[in-house]
PDB file as gemmi writes it, atoms N, CA and C in Angstrom:
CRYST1    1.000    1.000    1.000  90.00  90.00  90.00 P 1                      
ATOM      1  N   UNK A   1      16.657  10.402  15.176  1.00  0.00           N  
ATOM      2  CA  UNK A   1      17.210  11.290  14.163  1.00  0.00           C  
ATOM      3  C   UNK A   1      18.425  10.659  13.501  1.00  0.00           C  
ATOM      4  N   UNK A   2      19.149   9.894  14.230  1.00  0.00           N  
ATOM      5  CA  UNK A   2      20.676   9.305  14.095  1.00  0.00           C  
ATOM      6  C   UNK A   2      20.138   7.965  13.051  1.00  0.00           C  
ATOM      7  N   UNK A   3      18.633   7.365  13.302  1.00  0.00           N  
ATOM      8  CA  UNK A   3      19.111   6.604  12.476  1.00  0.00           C  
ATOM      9  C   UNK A   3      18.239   6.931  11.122  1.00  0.00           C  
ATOM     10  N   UNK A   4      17.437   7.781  11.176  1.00  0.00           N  
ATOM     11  CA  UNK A   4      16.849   8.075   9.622  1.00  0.00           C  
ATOM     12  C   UNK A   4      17.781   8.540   9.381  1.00  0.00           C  
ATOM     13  N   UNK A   5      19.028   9.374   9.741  1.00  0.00           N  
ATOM     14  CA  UNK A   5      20.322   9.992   8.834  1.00  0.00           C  
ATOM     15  C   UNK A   5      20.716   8.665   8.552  1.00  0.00           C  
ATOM     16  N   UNK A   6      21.069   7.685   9.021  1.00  0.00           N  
ATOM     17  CA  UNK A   6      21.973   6.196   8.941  1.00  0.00           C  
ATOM     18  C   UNK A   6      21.126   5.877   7.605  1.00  0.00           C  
ATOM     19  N   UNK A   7      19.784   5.327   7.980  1.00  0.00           N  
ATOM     20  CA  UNK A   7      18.616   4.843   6.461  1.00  0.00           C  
ATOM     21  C   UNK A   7      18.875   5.504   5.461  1.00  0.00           C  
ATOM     22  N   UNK A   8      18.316   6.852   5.501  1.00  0.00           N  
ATOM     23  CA  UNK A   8      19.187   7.958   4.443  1.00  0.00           C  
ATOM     24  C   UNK A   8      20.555   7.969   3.434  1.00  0.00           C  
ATOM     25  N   UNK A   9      21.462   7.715   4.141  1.00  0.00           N  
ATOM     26  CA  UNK A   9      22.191   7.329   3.372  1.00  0.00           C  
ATOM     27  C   UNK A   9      22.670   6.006   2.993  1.00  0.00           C  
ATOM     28  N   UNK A  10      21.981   4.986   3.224  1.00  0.00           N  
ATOM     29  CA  UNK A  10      21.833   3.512   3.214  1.00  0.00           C  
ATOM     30  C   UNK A  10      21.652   3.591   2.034  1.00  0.00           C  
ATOM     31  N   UNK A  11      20.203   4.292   1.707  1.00  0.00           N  
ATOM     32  CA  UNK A  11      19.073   4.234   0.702  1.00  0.00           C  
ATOM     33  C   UNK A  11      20.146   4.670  -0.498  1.00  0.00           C  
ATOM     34  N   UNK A  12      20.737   5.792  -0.377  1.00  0.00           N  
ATOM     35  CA  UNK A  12      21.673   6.512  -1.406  1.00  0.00           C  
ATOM     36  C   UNK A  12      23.125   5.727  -1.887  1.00  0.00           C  
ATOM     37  N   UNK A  13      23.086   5.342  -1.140  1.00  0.00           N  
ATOM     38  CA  UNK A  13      24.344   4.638  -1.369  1.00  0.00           C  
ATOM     39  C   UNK A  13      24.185   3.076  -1.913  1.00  0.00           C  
ATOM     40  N   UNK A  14      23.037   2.691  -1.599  1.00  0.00           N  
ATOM     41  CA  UNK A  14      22.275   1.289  -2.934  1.00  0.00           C  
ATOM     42  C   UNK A  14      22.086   2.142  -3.970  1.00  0.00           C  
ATOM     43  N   UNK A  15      21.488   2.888  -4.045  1.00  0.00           N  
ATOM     44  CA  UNK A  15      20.806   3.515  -5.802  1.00  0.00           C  
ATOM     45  C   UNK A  15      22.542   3.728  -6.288  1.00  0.00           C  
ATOM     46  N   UNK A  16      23.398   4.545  -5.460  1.00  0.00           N  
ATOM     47  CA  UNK A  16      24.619   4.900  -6.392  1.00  0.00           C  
ATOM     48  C   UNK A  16      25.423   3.589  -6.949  1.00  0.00           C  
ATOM     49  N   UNK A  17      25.117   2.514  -5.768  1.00  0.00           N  
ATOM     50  CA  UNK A  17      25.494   1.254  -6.283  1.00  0.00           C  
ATOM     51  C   UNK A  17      25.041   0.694  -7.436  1.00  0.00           C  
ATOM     52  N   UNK A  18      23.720   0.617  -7.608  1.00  0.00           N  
ATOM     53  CA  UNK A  18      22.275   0.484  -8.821  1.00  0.00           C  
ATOM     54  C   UNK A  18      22.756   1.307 -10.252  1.00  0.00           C  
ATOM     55  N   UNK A  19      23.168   2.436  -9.998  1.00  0.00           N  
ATOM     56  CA  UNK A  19      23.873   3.158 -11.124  1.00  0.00           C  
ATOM     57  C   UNK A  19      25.204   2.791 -11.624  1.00  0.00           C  
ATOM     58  N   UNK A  20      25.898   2.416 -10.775  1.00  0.00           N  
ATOM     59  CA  UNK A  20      27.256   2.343 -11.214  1.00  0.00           C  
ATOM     60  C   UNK A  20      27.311   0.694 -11.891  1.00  0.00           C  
ATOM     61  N   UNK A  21      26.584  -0.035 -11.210  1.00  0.00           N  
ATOM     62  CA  UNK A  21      25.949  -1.503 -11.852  1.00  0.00           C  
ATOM     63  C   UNK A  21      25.623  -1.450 -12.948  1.00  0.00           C  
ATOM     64  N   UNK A  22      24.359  -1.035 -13.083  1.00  0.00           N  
ATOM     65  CA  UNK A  22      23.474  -1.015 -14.038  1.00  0.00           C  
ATOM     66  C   UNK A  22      22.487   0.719 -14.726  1.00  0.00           C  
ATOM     67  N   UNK A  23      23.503   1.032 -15.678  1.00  0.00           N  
ATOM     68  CA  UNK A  23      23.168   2.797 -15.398  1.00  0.00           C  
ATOM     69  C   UNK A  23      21.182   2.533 -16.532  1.00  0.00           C  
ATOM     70  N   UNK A  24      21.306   1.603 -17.291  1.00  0.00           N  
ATOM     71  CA  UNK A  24      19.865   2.002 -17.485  1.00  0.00           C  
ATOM     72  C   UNK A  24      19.089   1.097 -17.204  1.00  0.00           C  
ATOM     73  N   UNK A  25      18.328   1.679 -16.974  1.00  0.00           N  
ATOM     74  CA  UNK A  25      16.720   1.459 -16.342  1.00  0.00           C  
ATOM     75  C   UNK A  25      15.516   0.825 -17.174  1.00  0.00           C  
ATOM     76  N   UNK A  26      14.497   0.484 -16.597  1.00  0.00           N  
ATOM     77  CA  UNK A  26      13.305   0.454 -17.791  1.00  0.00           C  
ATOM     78  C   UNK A  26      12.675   1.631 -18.006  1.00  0.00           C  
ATOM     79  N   UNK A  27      11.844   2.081 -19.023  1.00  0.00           N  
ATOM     80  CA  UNK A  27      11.214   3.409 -19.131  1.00  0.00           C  
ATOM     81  C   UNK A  27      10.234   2.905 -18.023  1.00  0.00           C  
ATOM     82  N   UNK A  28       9.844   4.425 -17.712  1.00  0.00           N  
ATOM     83  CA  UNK A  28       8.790   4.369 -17.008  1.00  0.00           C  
ATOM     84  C   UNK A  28       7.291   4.742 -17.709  1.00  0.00           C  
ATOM     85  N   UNK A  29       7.585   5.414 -18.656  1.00  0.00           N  
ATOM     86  CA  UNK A  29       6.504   5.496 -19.746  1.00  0.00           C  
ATOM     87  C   UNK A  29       5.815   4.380 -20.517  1.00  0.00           C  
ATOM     88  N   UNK A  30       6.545   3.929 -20.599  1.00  0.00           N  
ATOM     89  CA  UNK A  30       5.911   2.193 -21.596  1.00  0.00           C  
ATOM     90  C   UNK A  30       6.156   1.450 -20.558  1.00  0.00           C  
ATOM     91  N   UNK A  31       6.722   1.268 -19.605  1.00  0.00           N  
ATOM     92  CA  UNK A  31       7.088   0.195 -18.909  1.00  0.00           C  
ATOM     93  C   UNK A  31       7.790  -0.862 -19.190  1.00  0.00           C  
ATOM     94  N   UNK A  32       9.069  -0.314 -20.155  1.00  0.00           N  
ATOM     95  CA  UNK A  32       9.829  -1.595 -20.505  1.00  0.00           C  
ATOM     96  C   UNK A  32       9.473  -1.818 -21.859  1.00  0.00           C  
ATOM     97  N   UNK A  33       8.351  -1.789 -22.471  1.00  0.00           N  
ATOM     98  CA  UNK A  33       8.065  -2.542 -23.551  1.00  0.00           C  
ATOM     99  C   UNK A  33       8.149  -2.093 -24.825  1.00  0.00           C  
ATOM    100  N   UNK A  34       8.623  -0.478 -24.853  1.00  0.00           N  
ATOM    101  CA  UNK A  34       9.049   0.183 -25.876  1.00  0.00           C  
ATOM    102  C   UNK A  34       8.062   0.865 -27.023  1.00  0.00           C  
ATOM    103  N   UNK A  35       7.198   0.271 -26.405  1.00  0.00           N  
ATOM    104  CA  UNK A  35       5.437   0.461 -26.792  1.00  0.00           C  
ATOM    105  C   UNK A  35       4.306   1.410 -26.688  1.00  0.00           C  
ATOM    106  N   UNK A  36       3.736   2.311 -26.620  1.00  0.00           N  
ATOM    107  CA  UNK A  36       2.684   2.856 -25.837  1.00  0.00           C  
ATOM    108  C   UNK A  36       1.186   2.465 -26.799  1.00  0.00           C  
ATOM    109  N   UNK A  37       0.097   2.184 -25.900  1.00  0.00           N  
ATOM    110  CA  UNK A  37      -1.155   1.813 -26.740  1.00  0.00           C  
ATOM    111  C   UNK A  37      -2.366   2.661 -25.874  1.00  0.00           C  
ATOM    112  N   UNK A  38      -2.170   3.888 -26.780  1.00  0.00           N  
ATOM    113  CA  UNK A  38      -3.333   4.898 -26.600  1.00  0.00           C  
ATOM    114  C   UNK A  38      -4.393   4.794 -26.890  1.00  0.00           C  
ATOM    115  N   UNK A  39      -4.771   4.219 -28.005  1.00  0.00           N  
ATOM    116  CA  UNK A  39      -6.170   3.915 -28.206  1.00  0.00           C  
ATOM    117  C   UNK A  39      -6.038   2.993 -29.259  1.00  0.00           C  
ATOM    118  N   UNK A  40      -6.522   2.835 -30.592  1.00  0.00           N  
ATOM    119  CA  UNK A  40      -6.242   1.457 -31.905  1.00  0.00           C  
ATOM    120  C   UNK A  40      -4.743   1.549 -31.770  1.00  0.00           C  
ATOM    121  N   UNK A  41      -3.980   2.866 -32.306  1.00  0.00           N  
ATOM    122  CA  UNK A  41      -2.773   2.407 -32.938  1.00  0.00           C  
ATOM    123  C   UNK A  41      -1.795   2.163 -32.000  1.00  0.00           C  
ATOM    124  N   UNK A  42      -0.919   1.516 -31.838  1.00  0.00           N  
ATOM    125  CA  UNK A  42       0.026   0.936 -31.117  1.00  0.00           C  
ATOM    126  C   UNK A  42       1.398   1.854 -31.567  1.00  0.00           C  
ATOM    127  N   UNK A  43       2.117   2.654 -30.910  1.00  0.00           N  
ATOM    128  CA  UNK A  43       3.075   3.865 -31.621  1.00  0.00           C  
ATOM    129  C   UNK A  43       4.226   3.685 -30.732  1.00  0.00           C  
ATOM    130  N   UNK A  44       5.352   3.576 -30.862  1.00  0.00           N  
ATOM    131  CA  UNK A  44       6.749   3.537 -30.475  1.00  0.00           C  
ATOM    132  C   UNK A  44       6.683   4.777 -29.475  1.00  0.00           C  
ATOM    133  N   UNK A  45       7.051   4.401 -28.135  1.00  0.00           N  
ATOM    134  CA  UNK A  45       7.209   5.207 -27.039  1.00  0.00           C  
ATOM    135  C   UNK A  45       7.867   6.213 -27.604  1.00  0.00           C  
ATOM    136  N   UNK A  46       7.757   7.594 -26.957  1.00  0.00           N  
ATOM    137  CA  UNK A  46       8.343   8.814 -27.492  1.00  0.00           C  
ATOM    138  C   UNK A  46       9.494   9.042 -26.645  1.00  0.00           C  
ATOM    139  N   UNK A  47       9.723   8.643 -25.158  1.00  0.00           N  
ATOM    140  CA  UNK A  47      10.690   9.185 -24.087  1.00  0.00           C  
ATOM    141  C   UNK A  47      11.748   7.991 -24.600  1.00  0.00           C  
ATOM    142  N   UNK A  48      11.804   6.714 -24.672  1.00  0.00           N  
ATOM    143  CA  UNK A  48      12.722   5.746 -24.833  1.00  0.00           C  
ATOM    144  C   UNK A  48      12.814   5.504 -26.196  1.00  0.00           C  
ATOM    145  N   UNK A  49      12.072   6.048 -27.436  1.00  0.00           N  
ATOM    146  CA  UNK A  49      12.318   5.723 -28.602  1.00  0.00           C  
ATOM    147  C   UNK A  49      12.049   4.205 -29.362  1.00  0.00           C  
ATOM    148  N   UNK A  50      11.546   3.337 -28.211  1.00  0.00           N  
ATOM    149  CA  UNK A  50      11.352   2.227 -28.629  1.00  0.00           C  
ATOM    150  C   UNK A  50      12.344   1.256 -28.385  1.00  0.00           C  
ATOM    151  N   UNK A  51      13.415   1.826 -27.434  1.00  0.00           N  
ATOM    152  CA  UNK A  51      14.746   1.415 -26.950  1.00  0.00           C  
ATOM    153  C   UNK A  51      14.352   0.728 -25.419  1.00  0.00           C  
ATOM    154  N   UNK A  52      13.431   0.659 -24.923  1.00  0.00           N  
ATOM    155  CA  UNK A  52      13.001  -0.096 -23.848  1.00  0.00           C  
ATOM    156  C   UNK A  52      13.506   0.626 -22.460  1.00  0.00           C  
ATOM    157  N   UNK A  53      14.434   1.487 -22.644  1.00  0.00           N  
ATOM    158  CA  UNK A  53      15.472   1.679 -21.320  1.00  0.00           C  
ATOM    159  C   UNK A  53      15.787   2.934 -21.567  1.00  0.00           C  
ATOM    160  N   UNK A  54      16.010   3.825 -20.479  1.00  0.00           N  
ATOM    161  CA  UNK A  54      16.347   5.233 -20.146  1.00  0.00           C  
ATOM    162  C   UNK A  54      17.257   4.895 -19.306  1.00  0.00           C  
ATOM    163  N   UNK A  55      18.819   6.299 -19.248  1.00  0.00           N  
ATOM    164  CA  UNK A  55      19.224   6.349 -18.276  1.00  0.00           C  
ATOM    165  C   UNK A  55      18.926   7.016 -17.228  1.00  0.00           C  
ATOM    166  N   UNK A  56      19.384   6.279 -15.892  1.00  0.00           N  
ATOM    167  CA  UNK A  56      18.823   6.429 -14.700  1.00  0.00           C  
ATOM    168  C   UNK A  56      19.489   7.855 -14.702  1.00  0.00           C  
ATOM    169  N   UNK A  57      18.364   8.349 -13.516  1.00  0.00           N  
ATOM    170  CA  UNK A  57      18.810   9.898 -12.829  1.00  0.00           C  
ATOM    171  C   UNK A  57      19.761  10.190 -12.328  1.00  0.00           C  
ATOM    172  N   UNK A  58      20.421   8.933 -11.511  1.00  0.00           N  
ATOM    173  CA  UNK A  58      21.862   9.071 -10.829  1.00  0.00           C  
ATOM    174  C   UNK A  58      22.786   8.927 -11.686  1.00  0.00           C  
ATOM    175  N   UNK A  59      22.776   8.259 -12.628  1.00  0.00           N  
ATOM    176  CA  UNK A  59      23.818   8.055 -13.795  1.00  0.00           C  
ATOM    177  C   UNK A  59      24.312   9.239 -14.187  1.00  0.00           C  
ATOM    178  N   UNK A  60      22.655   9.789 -14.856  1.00  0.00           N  
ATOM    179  CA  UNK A  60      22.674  10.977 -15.559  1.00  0.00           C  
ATOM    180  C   UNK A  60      23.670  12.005 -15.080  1.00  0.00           C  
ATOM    181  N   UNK A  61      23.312  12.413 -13.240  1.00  0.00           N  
ATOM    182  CA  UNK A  61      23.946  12.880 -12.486  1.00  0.00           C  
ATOM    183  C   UNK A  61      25.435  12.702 -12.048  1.00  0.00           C  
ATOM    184  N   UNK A  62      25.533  11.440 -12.413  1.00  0.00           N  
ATOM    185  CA  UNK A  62      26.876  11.273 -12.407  1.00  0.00           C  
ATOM    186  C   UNK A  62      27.805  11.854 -13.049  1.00  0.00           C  
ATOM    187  N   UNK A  63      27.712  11.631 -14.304  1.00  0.00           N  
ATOM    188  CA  UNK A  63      27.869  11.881 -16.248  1.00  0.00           C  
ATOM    189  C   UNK A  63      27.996  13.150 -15.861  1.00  0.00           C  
ATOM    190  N   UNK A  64      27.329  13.808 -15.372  1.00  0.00           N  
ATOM    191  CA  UNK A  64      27.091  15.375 -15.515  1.00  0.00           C  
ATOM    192  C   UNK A  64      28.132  15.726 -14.597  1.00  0.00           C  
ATOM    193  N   UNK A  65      28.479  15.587 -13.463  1.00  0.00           N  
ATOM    194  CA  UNK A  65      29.480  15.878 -12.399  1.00  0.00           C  
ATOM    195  C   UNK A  65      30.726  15.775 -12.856  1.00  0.00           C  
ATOM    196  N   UNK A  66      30.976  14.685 -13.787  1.00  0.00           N  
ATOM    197  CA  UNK A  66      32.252  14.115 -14.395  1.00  0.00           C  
ATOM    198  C   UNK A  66      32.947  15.069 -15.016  1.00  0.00           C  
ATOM    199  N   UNK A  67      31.853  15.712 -16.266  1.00  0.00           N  
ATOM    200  CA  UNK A  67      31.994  16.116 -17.418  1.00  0.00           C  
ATOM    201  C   UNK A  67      32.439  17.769 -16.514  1.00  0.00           C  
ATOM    202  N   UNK A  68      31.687  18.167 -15.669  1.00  0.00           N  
ATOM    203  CA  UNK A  68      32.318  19.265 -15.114  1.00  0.00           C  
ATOM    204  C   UNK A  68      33.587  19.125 -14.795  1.00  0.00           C  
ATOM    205  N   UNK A  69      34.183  18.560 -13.894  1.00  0.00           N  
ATOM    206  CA  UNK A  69      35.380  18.392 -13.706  1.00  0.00           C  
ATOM    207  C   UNK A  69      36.545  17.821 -14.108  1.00  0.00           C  
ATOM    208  N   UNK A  70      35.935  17.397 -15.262  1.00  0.00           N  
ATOM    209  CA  UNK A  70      37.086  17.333 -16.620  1.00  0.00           C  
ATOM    210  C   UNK A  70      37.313  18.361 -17.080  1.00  0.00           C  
ATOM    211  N   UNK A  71      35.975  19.041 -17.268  1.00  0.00           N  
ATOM    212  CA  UNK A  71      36.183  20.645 -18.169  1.00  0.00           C  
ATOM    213  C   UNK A  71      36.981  21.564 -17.452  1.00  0.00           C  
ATOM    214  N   UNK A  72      36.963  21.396 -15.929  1.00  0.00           N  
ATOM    215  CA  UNK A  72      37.469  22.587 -15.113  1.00  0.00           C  
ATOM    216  C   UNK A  72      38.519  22.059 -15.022  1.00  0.00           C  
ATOM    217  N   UNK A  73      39.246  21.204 -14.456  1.00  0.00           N  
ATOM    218  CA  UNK A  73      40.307  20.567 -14.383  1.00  0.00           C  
ATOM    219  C   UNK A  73      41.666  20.294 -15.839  1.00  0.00           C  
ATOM    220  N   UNK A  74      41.403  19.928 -16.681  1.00  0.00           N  
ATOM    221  CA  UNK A  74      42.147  19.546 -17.632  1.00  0.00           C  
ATOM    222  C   UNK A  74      42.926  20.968 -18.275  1.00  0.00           C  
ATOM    223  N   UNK A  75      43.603  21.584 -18.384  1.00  0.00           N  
ATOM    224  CA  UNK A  75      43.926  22.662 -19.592  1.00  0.00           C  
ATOM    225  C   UNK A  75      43.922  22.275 -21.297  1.00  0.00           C  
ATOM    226  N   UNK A  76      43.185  23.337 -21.107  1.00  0.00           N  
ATOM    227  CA  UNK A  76      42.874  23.189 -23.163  1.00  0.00           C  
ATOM    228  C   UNK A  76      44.069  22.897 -23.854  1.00  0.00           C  
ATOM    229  N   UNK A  77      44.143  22.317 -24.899  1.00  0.00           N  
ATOM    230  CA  UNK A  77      45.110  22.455 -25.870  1.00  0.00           C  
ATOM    231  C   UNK A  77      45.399  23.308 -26.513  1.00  0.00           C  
ATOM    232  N   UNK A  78      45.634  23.807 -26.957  1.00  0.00           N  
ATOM    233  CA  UNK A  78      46.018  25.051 -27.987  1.00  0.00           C  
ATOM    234  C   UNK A  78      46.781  24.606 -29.152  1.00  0.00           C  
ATOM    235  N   UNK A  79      46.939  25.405 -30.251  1.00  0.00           N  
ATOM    236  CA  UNK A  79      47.353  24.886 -30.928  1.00  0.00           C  
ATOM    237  C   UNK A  79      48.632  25.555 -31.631  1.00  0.00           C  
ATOM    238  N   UNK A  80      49.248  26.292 -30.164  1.00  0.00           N  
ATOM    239  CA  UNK A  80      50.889  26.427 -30.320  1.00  0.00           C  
ATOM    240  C   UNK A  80      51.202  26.198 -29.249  1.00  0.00           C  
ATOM    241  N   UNK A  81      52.450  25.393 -29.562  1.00  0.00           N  
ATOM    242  CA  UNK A  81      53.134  24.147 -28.289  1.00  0.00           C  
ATOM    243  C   UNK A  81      53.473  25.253 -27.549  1.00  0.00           C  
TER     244      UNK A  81                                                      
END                                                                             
């Protein structure tokens, strides 16, 4: 039990590394190539835009955690001193 908890967070703690490295990814839809070929016509991936790369889930997750605790944390400005 002690060491799938140990693997477990092994595993998590490379991907958060993987994100903080390198936050995008290849699509997984085109596979990188920005491409999709459904049948004759050859049409610019719809999820990556033709941009080859999505950001990763942990990133995403990251970004998102951040942005909370800026919002909660910081006091608004106002606009009488």
């Amino acid at each position: 039990m002690a060491l799938a908890s140990l693997a477990t967070l092994l595993i998590l703690a490379g991907y958060a590394a993987l994100c903080a490295i390198s936050p995008f990814g290849p699509c997984r839809k085109c596979a990188g190539t920005g491409l999709r070929k459904l049948t004759k016509p050859v049409k610019v991936c719809r999820r990556c835009r033709g941009n080859r790369h999505r950001l990763r889930v942990g990133r995403r997750l990251l970004n998102t955690g951040r942005a909370i605790h800026r919002d909660g944390t910081r006091p608004h400005r106002s606009a009488h001193h």
